[in-house]
N, C-alpha and C positions, 0 to 999 in steps of 0.2 A: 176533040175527045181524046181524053189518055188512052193507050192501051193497056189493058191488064196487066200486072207482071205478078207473078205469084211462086214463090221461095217452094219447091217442092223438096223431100227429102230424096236423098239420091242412094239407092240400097248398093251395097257392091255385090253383085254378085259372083261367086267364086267355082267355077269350071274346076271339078276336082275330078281328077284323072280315075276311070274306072279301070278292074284287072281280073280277070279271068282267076277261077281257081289255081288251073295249072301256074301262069306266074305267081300266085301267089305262095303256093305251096312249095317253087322251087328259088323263093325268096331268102336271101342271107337273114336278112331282117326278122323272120316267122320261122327261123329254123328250130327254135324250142318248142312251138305251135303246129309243128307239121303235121303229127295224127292226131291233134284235135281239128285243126284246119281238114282236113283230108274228110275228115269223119262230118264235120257239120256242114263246110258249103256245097252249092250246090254246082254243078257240071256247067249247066249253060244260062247262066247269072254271073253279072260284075259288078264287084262291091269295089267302094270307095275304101282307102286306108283307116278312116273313121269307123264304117261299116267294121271291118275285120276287127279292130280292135274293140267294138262293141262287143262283136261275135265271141272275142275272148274272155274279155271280163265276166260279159253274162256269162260262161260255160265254170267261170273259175269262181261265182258268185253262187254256184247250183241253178241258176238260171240256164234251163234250156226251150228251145221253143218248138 
């Protein structure tokens, strides 16, 4: 008897580093973003870099949440 062999899709998944308001806010990177940063995340929550820059756009789209 054969044994099965069956091709699965293999997802990558991607470990993206989370970061605390405070690094984020004392970021070169977010240094045009600092009092909108300051003002909308929250204290004890870690957003990914995708996260933040959602956070941005929505604020710069009048999208606030």
């Amino acid at each position: 008897m054969k044994a099965k062999t069956s091709k699965k899709k293999t997802e990558k998944v991607v470990n993206e580093n989370k970061f605390t308001k405070e690094q984020i806010v004392n970021s070169k990177k977010f240094a045009k973003n600092v009092d909108l940063l300051r003002a909308t995340l929250k204290e004890n929550k870690k957003y990914t870099l995708k996260e933040v820059y959602e956070i941005i756009e929505n604020f710069m789209k009048g999208k606030v949440s």
